[in-house]
C-alpha positions as CSV (number, residue, x, y, z in Angstrom):
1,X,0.0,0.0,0.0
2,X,0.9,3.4,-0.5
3,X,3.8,5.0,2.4
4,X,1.6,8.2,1.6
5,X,-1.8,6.8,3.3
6,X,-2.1,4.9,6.4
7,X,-5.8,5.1,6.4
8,X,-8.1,6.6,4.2
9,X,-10.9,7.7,6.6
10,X,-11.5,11.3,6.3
11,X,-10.5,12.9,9.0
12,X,-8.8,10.3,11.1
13,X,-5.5,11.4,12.3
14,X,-3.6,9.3,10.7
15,X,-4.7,10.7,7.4
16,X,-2.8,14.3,7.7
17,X,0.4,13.1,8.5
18,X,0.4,10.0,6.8
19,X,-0.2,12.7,3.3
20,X,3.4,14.5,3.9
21,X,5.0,11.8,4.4
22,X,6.6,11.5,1.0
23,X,7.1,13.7,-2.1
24,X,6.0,11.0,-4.3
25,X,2.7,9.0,-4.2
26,X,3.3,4.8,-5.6
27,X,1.8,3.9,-8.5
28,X,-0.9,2.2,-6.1
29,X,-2.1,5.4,-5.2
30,X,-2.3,7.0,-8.2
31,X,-4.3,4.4,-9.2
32,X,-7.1,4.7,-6.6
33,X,-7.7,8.3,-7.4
34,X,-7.7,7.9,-11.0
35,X,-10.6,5.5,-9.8
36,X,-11.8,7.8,-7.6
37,X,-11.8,10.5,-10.8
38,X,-14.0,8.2,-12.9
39,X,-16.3,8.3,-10.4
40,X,-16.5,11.8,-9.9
41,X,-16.3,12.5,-13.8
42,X,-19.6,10.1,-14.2
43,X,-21.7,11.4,-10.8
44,X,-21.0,15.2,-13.2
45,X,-21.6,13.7,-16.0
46,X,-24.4,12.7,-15.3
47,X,-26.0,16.0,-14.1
48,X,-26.4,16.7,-18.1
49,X,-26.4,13.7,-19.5
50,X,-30.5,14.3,-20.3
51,X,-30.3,17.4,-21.4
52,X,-30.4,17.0,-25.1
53,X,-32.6,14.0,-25.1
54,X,-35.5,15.4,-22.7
55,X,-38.0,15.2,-25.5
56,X,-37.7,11.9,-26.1
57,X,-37.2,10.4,-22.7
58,X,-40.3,12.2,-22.3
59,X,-42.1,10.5,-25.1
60,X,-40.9,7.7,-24.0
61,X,-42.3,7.4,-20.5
62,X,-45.0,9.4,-21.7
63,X,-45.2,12.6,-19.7
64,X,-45.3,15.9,-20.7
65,X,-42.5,18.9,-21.2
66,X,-43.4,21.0,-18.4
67,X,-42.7,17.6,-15.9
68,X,-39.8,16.5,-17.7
69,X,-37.1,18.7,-16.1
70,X,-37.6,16.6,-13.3
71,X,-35.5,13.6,-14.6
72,X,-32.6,16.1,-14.3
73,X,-33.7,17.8,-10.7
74,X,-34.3,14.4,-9.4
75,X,-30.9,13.3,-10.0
76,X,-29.5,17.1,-8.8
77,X,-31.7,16.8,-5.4
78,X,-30.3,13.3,-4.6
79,X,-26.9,14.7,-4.7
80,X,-26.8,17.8,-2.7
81,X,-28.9,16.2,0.0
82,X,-26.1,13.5,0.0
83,X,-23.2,15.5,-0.5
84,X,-22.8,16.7,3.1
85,X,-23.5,13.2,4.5
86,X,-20.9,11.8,2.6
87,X,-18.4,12.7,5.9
88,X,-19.5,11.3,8.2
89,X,-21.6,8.3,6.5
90,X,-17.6,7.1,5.5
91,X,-16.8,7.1,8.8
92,X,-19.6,4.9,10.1
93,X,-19.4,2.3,7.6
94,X,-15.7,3.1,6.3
95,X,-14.3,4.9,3.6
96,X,-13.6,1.5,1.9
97,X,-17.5,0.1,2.2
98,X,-19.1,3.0,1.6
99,X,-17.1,4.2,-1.9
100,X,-17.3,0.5,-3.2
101,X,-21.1,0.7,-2.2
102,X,-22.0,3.7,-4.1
103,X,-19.6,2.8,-6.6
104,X,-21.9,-0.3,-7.5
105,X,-24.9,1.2,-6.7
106,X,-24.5,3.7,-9.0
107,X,-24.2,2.2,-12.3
108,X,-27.2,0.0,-11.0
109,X,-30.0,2.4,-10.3
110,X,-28.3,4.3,-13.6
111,X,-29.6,0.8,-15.6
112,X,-32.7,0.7,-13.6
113,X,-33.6,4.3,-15.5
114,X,-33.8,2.8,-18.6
115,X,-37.0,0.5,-17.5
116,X,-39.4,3.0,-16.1
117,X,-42.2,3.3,-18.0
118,X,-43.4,7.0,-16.2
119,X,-42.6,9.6,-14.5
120,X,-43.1,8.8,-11.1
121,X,-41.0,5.2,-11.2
122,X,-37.8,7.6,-13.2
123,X,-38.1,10.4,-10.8
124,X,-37.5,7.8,-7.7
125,X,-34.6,6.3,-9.6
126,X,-32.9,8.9,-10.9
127,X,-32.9,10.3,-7.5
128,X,-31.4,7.2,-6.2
129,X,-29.1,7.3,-8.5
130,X,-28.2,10.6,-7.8
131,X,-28.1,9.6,-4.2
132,X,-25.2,7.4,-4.7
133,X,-22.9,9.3,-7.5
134,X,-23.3,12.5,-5.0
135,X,-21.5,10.7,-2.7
136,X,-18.2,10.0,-5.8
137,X,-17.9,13.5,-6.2
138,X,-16.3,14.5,-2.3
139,X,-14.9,11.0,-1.7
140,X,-12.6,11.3,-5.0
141,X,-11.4,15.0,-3.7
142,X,-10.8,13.4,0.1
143,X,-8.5,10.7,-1.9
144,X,-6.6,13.1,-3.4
145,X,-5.8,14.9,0.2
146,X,-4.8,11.6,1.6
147,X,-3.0,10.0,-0.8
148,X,-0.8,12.1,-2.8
149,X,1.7,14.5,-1.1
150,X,1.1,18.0,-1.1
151,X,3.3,18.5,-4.0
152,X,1.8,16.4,-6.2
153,X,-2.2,17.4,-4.8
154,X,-2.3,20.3,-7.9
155,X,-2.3,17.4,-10.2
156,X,-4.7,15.8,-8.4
157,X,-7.0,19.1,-8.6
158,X,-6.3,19.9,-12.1
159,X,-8.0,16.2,-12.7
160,X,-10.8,17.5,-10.4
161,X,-11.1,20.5,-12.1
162,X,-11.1,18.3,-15.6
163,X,-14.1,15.8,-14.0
164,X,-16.0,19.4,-12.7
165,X,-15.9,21.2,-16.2
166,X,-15.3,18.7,-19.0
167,X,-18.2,16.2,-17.9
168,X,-21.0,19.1,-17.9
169,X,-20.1,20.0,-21.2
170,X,-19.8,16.6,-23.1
171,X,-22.8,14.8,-21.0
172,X,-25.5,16.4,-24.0
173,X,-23.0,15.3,-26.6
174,X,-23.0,11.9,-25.6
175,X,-26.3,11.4,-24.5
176,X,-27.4,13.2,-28.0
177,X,-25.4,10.6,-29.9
178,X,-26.9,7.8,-28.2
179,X,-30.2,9.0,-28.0
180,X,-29.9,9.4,-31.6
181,X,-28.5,6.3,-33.0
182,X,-29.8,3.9,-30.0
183,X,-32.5,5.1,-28.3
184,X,-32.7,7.1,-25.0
185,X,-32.5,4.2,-22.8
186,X,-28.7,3.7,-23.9
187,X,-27.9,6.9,-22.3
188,X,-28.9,4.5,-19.1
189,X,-26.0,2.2,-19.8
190,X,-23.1,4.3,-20.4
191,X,-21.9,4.2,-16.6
192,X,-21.6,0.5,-16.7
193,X,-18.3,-0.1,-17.9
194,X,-16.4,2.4,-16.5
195,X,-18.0,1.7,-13.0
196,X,-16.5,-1.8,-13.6
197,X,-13.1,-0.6,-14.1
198,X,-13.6,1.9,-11.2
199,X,-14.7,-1.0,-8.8
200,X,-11.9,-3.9,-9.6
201,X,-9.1,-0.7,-9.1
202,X,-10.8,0.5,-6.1
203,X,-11.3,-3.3,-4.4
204,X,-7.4,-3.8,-4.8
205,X,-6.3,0.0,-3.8
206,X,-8.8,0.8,-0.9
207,X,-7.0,0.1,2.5
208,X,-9.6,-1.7,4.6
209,X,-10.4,0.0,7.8
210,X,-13.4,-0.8,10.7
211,X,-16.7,0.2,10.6
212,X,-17.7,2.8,13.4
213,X,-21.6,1.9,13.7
214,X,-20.8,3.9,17.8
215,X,-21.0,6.8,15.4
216,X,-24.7,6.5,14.7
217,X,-25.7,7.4,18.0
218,X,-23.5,10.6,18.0
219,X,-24.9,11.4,14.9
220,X,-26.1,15.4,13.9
221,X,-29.9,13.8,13.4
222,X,-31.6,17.1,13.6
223,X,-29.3,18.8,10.8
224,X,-29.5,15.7,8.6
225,X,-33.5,16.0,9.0
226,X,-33.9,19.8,8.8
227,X,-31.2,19.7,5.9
228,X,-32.8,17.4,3.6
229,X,-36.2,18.6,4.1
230,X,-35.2,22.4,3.9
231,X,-32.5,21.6,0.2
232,X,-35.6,18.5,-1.3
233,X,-38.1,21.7,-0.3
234,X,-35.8,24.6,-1.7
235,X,-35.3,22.5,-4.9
236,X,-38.4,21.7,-6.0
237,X,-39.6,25.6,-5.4
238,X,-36.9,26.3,-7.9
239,X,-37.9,23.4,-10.2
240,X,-41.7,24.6,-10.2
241,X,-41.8,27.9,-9.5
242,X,-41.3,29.7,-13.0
243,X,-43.5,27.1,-14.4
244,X,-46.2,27.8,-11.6
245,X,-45.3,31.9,-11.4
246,X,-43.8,31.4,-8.7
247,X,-45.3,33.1,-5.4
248,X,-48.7,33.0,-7.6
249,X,-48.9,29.8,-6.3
250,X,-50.0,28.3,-3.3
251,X,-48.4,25.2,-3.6
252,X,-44.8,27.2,-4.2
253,X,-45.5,29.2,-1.4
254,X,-46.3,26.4,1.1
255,X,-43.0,25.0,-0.1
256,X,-41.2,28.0,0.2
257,X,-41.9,28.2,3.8
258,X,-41.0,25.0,4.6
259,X,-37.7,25.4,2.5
260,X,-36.6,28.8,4.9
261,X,-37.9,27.4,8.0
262,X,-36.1,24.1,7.8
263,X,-32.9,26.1,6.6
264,X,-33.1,28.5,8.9
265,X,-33.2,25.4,11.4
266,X,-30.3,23.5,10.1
267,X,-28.0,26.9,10.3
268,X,-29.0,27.2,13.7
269,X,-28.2,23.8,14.8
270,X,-25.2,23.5,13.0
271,X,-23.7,26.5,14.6
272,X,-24.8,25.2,17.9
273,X,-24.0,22.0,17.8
274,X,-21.0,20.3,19.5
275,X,-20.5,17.8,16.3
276,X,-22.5,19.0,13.2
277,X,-22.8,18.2,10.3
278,X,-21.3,20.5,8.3
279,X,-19.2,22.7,8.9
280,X,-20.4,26.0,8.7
281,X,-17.6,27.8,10.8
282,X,-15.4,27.6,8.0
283,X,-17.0,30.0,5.9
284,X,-15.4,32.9,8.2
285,X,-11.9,31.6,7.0
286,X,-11.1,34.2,4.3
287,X,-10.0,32.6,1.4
288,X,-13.1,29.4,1.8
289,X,-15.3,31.7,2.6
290,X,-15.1,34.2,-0.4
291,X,-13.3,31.0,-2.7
292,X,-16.8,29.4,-2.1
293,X,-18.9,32.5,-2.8
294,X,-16.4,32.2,-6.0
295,X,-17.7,28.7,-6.5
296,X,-21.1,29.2,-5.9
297,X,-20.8,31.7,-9.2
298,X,-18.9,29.6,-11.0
299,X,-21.6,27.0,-10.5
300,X,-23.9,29.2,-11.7
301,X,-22.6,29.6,-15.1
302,X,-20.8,26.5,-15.7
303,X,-24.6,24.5,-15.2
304,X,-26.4,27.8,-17.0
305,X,-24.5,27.9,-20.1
306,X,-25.0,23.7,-20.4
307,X,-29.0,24.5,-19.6
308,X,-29.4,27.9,-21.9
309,X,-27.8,26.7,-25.2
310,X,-29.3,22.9,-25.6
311,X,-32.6,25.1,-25.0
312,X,-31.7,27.7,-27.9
313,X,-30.8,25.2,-30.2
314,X,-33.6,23.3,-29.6
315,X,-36.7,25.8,-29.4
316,X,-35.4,28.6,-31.7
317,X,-33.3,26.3,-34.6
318,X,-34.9,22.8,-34.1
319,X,-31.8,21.2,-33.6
320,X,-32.1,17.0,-32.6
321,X,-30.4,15.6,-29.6
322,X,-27.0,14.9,-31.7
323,X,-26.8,18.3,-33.2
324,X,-27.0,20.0,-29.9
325,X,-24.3,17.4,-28.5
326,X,-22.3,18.3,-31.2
327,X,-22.6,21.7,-30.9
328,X,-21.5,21.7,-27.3
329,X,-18.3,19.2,-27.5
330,X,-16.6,22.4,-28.5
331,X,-17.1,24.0,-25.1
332,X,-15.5,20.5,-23.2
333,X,-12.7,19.2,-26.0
334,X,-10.4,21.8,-25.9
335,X,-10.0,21.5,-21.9
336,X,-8.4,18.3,-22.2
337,X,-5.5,19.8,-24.0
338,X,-5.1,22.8,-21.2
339,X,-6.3,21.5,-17.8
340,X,-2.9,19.1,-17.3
341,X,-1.0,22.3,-18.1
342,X,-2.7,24.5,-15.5
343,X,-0.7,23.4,-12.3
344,X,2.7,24.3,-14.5
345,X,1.1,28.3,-14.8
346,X,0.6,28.2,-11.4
347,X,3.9,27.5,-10.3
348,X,5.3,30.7,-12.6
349,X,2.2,33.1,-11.9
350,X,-0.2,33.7,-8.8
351,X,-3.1,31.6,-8.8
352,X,-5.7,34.2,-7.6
353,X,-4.3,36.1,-11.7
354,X,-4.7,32.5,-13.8
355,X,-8.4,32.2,-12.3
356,X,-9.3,36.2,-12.7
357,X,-8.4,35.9,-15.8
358,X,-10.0,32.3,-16.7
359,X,-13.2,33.7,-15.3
360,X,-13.1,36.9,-17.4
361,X,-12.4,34.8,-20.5
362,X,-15.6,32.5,-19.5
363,X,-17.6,35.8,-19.2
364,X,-16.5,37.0,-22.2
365,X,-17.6,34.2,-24.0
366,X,-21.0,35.1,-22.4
367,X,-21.3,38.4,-23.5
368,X,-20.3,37.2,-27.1
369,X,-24.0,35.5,-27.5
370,X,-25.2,38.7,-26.6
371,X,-26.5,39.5,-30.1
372,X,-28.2,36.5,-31.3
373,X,-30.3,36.4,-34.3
374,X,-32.0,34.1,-36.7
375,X,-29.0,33.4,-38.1
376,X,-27.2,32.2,-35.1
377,X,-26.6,28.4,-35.2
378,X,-24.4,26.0,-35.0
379,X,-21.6,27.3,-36.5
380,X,-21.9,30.8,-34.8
381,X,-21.7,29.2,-31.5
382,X,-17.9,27.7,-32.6
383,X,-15.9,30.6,-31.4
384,X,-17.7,31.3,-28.4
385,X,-17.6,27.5,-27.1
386,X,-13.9,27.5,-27.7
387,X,-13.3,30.3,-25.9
388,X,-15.6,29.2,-23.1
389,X,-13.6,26.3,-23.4
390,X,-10.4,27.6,-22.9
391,X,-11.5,30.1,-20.1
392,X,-13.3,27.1,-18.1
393,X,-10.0,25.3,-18.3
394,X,-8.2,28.0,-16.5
395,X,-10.9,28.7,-13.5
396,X,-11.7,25.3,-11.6
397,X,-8.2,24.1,-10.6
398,X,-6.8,27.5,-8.9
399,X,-10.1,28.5,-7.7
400,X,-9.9,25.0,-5.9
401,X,-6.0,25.9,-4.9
402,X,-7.2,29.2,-3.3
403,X,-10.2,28.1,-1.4
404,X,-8.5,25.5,0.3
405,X,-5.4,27.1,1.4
406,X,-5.2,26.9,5.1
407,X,-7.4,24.0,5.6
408,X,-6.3,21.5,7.4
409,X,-6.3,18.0,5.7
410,X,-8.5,16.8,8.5
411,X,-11.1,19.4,7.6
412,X,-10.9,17.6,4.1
413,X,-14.1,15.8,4.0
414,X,-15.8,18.9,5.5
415,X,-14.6,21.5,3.4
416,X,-15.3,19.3,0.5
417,X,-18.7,18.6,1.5
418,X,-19.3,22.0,2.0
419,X,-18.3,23.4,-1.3
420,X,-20.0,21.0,-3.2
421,X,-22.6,21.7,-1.6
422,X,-23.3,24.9,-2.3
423,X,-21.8,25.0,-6.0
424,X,-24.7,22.4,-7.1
425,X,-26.8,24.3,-5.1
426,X,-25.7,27.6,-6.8
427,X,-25.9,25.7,-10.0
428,X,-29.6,24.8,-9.4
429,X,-30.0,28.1,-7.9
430,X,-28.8,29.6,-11.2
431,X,-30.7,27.8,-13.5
432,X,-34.1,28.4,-12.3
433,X,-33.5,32.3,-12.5
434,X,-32.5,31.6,-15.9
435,X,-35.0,30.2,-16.9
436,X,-37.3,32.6,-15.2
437,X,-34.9,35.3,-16.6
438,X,-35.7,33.7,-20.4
439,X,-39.5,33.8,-19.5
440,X,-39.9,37.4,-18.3
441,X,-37.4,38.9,-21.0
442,X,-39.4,36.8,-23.9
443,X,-42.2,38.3,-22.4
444,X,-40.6,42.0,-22.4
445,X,-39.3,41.9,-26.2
446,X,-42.9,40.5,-27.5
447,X,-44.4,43.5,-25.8
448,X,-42.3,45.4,-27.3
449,X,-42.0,43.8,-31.1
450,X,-45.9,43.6,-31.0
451,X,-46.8,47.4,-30.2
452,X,-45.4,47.8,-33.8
453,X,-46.1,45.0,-35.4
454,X,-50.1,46.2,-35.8
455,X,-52.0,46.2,-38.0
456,X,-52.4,49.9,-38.4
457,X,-48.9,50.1,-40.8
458,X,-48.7,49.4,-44.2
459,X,-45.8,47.1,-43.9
460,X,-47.8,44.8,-41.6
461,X,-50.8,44.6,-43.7
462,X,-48.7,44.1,-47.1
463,X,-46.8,41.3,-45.7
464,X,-50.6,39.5,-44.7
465,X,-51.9,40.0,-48.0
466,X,-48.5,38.1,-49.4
467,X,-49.0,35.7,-46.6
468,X,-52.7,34.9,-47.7
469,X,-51.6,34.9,-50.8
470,X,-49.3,32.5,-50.5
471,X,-51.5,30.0,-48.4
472,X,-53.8,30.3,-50.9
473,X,-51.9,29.4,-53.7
474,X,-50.8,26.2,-51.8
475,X,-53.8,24.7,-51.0
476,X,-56.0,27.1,-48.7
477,X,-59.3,27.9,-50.6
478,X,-60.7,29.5,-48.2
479,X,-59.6,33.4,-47.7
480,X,-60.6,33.8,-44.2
481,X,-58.5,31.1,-43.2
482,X,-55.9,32.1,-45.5
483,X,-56.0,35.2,-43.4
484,X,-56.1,33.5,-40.5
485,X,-52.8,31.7,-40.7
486,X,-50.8,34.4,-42.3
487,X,-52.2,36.6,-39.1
488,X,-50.6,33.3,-37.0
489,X,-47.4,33.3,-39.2
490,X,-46.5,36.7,-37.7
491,X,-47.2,36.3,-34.3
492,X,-44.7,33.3,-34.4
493,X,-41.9,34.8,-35.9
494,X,-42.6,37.5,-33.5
495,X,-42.6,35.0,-30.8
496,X,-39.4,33.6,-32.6
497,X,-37.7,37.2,-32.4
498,X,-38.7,38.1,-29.0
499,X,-37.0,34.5,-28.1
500,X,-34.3,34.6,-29.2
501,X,-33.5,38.1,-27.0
502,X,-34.7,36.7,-24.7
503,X,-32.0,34.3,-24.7
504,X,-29.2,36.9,-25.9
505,X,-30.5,38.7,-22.5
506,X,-29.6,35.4,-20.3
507,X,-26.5,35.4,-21.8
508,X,-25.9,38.7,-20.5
509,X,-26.7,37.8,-17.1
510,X,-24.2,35.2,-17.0
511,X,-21.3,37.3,-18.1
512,X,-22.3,39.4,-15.4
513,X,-22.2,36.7,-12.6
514,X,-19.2,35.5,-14.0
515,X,-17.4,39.4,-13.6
516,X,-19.1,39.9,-10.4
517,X,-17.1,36.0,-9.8
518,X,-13.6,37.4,-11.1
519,X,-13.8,40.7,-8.9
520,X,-14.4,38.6,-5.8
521,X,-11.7,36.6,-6.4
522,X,-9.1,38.8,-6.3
523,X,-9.9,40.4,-2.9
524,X,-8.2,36.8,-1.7
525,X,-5.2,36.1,0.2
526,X,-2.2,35.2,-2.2
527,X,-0.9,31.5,-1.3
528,X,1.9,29.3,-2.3
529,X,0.5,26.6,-4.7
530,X,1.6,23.7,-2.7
531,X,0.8,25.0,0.4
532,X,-3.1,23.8,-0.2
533,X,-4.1,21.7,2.8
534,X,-7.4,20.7,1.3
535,X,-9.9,20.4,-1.2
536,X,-13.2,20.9,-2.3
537,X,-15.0,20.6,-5.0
């Protein structure tokens, strides 16, 4: 076994010595967290995977659009509930058990998807399934804190960083493909053979260590209660409430209550606490606390931009499942080439400078889809998703560097828990005022298009005589209705026009959250790269 790991188990004190013990990890280690990676990279992955294919896994299980986001927010709820559980759940049943567990559950309930035949059987499943790749994500970062030296432990983010940002961006693309060519229960399937590999390495690499079922009694019950309660209750507010109008709504108002009472509760009793859950206290660290404000940002438009394009390309230029995949490889290719090279920068330049100026370059690429038009496809978008590219490839590792700096590797878990945490729930945050951002500025721009688009110009009724016209020479014989459907041809390319603003306008509002992201950064503390004690994701 590894000289840089005498146990494994998240905060036991043989982990943070045990990770300085050597400037070079063995071969054996390296292995487990390249295990450890895959895991993370599909639990992300995962996240997007049915973003592209919506409409037909919809069709398939026969439900309609306005319910269909819930196959994603099933699987997102499952994970940030678990996220922060992952900590101390490791140390009841042992690192070991409980990442080999998840690691086989995961692919399972991922195959069980692929059989419901409605809504109500996916949503369960995909929340299980959710359930147990939210607990990959944390346990892959603790890995890296435990078993390689600190030297080596910018490596081990930059392969993070590569699970965090490449796997949102090529989950459509696959699932597209597959959806395409196979059907959309083959998107299902896809976690199978890597979750093999990831199991055999993880069997032989795992040291084994004893279960700690004493911890159940000492167990932060009321903050595990309040806390899933409060985030299942926050997250279905945000799934619902643009589709409901939000506070309109009784039903998203009784939710809404329940969601700030519970987490109103859970703060309370995690600062009280002698042992809670998570670890709220180190938010007042400097560099966590304003590297996770950082994150939660980040969050936002790293799981916008994946949720706001697929939707462009599919309501506003028709684009299949494949075509949007396509489309969006070009945001996650190009990181494969610079993520390995990112922990080389930071030894030449300051950290808190390569992420300024990977965020600005992600915001940028934001504000370049600003001025979208009918003619804005596929190719349009090439530019802008390598540039996206590129800047997302310089943000997650340093970001990851700087927010951990000072934290002790047996805050690991904690820390780790904590950011990931709050960055999925930023993301899911993010994308339902997006979308409510999308609704309210299509809304804005047909009010506007329409108050001259009457039918008191000349222009407006020359183009429906040419319209009736037109029906009528292809088949209508009737002028009335003629009229009628050049009237309706109009109002949906005004509809069209006012959409597609719409979505230039969301664009805009990520740029901004993204510069609003950069500027915090810099008011960090500088730190030697290195010097990071922990991680989180």
């Amino acid at each position: 076994m590894s000289t840089t790991m005498q146990s494994v188990s998240p905060g036991s004190p043989a982990a943070p010595a045990a990770a300085v013990t050597s400037e070079r990890a063995s071969a054996t280690a390296w292995i487990a967290v390249l295990a450890g990676m895959i895991g993370a990279f599909m639990a992300i992955l995962n996240i997007q995977i049915t973003n592209a294919s919506l409409l037909e896994i919809e069709g398939g299980i026969g439900t309609g659009v306005d319910n269909g986001a819930w196959i994603s927010t099933s699987y997102l709820i499952g994970e940030i509930v678990v996220i922060p559980l992952t900590d101390y759940l490791s140390r009841v049943f042992s690192f070991r058990r409980y990442m080999l567990a998840n690691a086989i559950l995961f692919p399972l309930f991922s195959a069980a998807c692929s059989f419901a035949h409605d809504l109500g059987t996916m949503i369960v499943l995909r929340g299980l399934q959710g359930f147990a790749g939210g607990v990959l994500i944390p346990m892959a970062f603790t890995m890296v804190l435990t078993k390689l030296p600190k030297a080596q432990q910018p490596f081990g983010l930059a392969l993070f960083a590569l699970s965090v940002t490449f796997a949102p961006a090529i989950g459509p693309t696959i699932g597209g493909y597959l959806t395409e060519n196979y059907g959309w229960q083959t998107i299902f399937f896809v976690n199978t053979p890597p979750s093999i590999a990831m199991v055999i390495a993880l069997y032989f690499t795992l040291e084994k260590t004893p279960m700690q079922l004493s911890l159940l009694r000492q167990g932060d019950w009321a903050g595990i209660v309040t806390m899933a309660i409060g985030l299942s209750a926050l997250q279905t507010v945000l799934e619902e409430g643009n589709k409901d109008d939000w506070f309109q709504s009784p039903f998203i108002v009784k939710l809404a209550l329940t969601a700030a009472v519970f987490l109103i509760a859970f703060v309370i009793i995690e600062l009280t606490v002698e042992k809670p859950l998570v670890q709220l206290r180190l938010l007042k660290r400097r560099n966590f606390g304003i590297g996770v404000l950082v994150n939660v940002l980040v969050g936002v438009a790293l799981f916008g931009t994946v949720y706001i394009l697929p939707q462009y390309l599919g309501q506003v230029q028709r684009y299949n499942a494949e075509q949007i995949g396509l489309v969006l490889a070009w945001t996650g290719l190009p990181q494969l080439l610079i993520i390995p090279l990112v922990p080389l920068l930071m030894k030449r330049f300051d950290a808190r400078y390569i992420g300024f100026v990977g965020i600005s370059i992600f915001a940028a690429s934001c504000f370049m889809n600003i001025t979208l038009s009918l003619d804005s496809a596929g190719d349009q978008f090439f530019v802008p998703n390598i540039v996206r590219a590129i800047g997302q490839a310089l943000v997650l590792t340093p970001i990851t560097v700087i927010t951990t700096a000072g934290i002790a590797p047996s805050e690991a878990a904690a820390a780790s828990g904590l950011t990931n945490m709050l960055r999925n729930l930023g993301g899911a945050v993010g994308t339902a005022t997006l979308a409510t951002v999308l609704t309210k500025r299509e809304q804005f721009h047909s009010n506007i298009i329409g108050q001259s688009v009457t039918t008191f110009r000349d222009e407006v009724r020359d183009r429906i005589n040419d319209l009736t016209q037109y029906f009528m020479t292809h088949g209508v014989t009737d002028l009335a209705v003629a009229q009628h459907k050049a009237i309706a041809a109009i109002g949906a390319t005004v509809r069209r026009q006012a959409l597609i603003l719409g979505f230039s306008d969301t664009f805009a509002v990520i740029g901004v959250v993204l510069a609003l992201a950069a500027v915090a950064l810099l008011f960090t503390r500088k730190i030697e790269v290195g010097g990071a004690g922990a991680g989180a994701h």
